[in-house]
C-alpha positions as CSV (number, residue, x, y, z in Angstrom):
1,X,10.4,35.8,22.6
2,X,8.9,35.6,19.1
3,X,11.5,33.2,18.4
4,X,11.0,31.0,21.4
5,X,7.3,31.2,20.2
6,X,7.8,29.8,16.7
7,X,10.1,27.4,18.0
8,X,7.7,25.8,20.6
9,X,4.7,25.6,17.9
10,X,7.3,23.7,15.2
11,X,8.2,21.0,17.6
12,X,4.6,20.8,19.0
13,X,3.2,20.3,15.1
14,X,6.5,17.7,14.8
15,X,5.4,15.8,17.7
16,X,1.4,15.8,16.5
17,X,2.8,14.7,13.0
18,X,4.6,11.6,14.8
19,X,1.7,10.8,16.6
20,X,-0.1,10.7,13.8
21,X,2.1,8.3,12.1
22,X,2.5,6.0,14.6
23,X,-1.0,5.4,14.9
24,X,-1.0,5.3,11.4
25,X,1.8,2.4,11.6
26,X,-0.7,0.4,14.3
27,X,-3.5,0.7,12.2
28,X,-1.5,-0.9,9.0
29,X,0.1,-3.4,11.2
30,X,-3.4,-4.4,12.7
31,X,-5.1,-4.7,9.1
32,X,-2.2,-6.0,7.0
33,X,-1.3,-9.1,10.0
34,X,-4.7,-9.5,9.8
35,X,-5.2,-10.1,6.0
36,X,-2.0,-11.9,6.1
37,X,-3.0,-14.6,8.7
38,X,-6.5,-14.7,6.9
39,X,-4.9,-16.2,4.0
40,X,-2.3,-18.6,6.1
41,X,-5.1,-20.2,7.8
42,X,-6.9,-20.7,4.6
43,X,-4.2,-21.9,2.7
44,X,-3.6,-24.3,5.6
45,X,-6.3,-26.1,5.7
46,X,-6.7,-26.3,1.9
47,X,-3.4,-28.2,2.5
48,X,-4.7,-30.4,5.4
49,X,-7.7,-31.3,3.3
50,X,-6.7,-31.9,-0.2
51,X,-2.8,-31.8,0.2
52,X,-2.4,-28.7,-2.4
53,X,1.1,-27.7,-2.4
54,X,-0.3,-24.4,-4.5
55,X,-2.1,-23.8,-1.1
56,X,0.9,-24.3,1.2
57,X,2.6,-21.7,-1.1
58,X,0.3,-19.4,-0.9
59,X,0.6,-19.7,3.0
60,X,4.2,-19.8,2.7
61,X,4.0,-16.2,1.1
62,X,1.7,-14.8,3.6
63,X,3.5,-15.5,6.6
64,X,6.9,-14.3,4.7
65,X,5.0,-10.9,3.9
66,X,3.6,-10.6,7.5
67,X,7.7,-11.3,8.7
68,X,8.9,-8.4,6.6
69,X,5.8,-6.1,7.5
70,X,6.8,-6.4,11.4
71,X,10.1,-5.4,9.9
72,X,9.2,-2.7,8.0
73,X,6.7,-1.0,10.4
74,X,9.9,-1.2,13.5
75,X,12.3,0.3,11.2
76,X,9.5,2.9,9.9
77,X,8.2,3.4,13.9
78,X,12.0,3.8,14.7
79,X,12.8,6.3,12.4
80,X,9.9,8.3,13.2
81,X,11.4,8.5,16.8
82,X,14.5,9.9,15.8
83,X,13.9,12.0,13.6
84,X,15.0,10.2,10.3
85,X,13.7,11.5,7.0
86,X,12.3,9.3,3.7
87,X,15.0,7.8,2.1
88,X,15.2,7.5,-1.4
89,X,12.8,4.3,-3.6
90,X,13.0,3.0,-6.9
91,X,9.2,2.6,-6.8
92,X,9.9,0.4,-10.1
93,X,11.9,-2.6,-8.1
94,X,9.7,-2.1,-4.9
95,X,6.5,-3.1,-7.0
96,X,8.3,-5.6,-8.9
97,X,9.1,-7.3,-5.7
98,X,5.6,-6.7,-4.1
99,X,4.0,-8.3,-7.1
100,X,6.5,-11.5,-6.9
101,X,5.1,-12.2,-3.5
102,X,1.5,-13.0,-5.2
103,X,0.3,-16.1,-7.3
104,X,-1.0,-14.7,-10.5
105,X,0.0,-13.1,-13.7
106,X,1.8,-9.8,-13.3
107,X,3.6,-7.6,-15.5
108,X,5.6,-4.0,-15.2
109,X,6.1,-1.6,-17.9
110,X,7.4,2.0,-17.8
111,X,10.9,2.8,-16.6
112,X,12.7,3.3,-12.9
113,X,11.6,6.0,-10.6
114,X,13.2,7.1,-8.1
115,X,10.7,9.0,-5.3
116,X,11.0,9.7,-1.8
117,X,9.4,7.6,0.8
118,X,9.7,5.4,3.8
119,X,9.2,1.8,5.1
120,X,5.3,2.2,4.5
121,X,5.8,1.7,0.8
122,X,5.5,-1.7,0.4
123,X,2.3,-1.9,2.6
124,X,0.8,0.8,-0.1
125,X,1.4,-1.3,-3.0
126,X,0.1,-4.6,-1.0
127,X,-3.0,-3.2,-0.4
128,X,-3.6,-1.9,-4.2
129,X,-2.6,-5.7,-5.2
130,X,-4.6,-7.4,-2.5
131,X,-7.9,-5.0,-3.2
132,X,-8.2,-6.3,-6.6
133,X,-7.3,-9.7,-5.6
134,X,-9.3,-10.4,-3.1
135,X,-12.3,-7.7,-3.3
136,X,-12.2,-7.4,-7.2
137,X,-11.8,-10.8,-8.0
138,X,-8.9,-9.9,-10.7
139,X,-6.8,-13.3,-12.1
140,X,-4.0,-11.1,-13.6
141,X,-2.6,-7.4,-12.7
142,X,-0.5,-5.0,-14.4
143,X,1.7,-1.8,-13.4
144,X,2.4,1.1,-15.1
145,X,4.8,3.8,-14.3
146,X,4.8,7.1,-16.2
147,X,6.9,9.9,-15.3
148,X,6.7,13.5,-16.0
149,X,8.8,16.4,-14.8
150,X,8.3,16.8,-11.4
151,X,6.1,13.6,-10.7
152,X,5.6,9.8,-11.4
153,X,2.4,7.8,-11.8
154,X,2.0,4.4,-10.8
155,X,-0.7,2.6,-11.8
156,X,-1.8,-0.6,-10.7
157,X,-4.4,-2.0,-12.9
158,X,-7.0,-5.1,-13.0
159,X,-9.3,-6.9,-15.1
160,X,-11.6,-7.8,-12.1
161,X,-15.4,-6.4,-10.7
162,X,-14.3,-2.9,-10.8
163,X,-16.0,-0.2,-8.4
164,X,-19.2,1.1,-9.1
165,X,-19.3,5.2,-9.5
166,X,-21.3,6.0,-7.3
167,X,-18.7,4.9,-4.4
168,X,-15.7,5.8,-5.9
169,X,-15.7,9.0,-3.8
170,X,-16.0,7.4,-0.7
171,X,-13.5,4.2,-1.2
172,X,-10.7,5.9,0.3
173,X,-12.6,7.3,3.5
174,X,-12.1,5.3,7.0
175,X,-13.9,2.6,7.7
176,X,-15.8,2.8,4.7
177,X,-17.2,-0.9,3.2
178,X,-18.9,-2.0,-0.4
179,X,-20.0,-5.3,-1.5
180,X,-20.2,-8.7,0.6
181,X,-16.5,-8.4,0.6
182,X,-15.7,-4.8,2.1
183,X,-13.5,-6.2,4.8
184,X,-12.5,-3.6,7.5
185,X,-12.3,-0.2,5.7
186,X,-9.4,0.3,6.2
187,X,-7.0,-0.8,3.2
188,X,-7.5,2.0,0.8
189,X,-7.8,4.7,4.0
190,X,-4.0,3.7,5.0
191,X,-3.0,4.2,0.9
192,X,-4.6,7.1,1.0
193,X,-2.9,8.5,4.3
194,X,0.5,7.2,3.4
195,X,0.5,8.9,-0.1
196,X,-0.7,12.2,1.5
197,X,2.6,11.8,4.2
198,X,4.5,11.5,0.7
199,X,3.4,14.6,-0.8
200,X,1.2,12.6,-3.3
201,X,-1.8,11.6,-3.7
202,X,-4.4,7.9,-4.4
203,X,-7.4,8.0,-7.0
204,X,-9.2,5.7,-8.9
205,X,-10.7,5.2,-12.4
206,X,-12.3,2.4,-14.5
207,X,-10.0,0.3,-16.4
208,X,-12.2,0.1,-19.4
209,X,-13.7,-2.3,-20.9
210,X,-13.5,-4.5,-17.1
211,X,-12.0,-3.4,-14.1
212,X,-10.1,-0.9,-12.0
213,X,-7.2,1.0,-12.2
214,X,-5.1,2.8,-9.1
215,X,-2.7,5.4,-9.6
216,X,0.0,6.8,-7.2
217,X,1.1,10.3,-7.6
218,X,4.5,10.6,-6.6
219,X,6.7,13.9,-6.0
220,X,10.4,12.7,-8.4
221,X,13.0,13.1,-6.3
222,X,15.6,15.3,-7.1
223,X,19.4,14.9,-6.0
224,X,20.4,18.4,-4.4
């Protein structure tokens, strides 16, 4: 009877834990699409009114992001529902691509990592890239990967407005805005509930002399 016990409360903590993610997935779906069309419409009419091809670019990227988020969350969402664990990332290549999908200077330094994660990954990176973008101003970005024994950092730096110190407690909280640009609230929440459903964790520091700088906590994976 103990055993039937223990059994009952493990699958009904499994099945609060995938309701928990799904709405996680909605809520990332909802903000990223939303970001994504933001800049498609903008880039679209900059193209309508002064013919930039830069402009249709930029749209061009957003709506190829948006197509591969839809994919990513159904394979992610799908996976939840049958029980799937992470799979295995090189978070190295996934920020290398992430970063190609954005018009301005970029670089990478550190070496491959490989860390345990899911279709979410992406998204986590694109919010740390777009933050600084759009909310920090930044014109060039930077990630650094360290790794230690048991865990990588990645860090995704910028030379833009930075975040005042008497928020930086609160950024990652849900709906939580700053500035004239604080959009929804909800960017740096789904980093920050994403990397905690990794094992790791989100914080934030000043990039000194000017900006920010974001670093992912990863768990290494380790072959058994």
């Amino acid at each position: 009877m103990f055993k039937d016990i223990t059994e009952r409360k493990r699958m009904e903590q499994s099945l609060l834990d995938t309701n928990d993610a799904i709405r996680l997935i909605n809520k990332t779906m909802r903000h990223d699409l939303m970001n994504e069309l933001t800049v498609t419409g903008g880039g679209l009419e900059l193209y309508r009114m002064k013919g930039s091809e830069r402009a249709l670019g930029l749209a061009e990227n957003a709506v190829a992001r948006a197509i591969k988020l839809i994919q990513n969350m159904k394979t992610l969402e799908s996976g939840l529902l049958s029980g799937r664990s992470f799979r295995v990332y090189d978070v190295r290549e996934v920020a290398a691509k992430v970063l190609g999908t954005f018009d301005l200077p970029s670089t990478i330094e550190g070496p491959p990592a490989l860390v345990e994660a899911d279709e979410a990954l992406p998204s986590v990176l694109e919010n740390l890239v777009r933050n600084a973008v759009v909310h920090g101003g930044t014109e060039r970005l930077k990630v650094q990967i360290t790794t230690g024994e048991e865990e990588c950092v990645v860090s995704v730096i910028d030379w833009g407005t930075g975040i005042p110190e008497e928020v930086r407690s609160r950024i990652f909280e849900e709906g939580f805005k700053h500035g004239s640009s604080g959009g929804t609230g909800l960017g740096l929440y789904i980093v920050w509930k994403v990397m905690r459903r990794y094992g790791g964790s989100v914080s934030v520091r000043e990039n000194r002399p000017q900006g920010a700088a974001f670093d992912l906590t990863f768990p290494l994976h380790r072959p058994s």
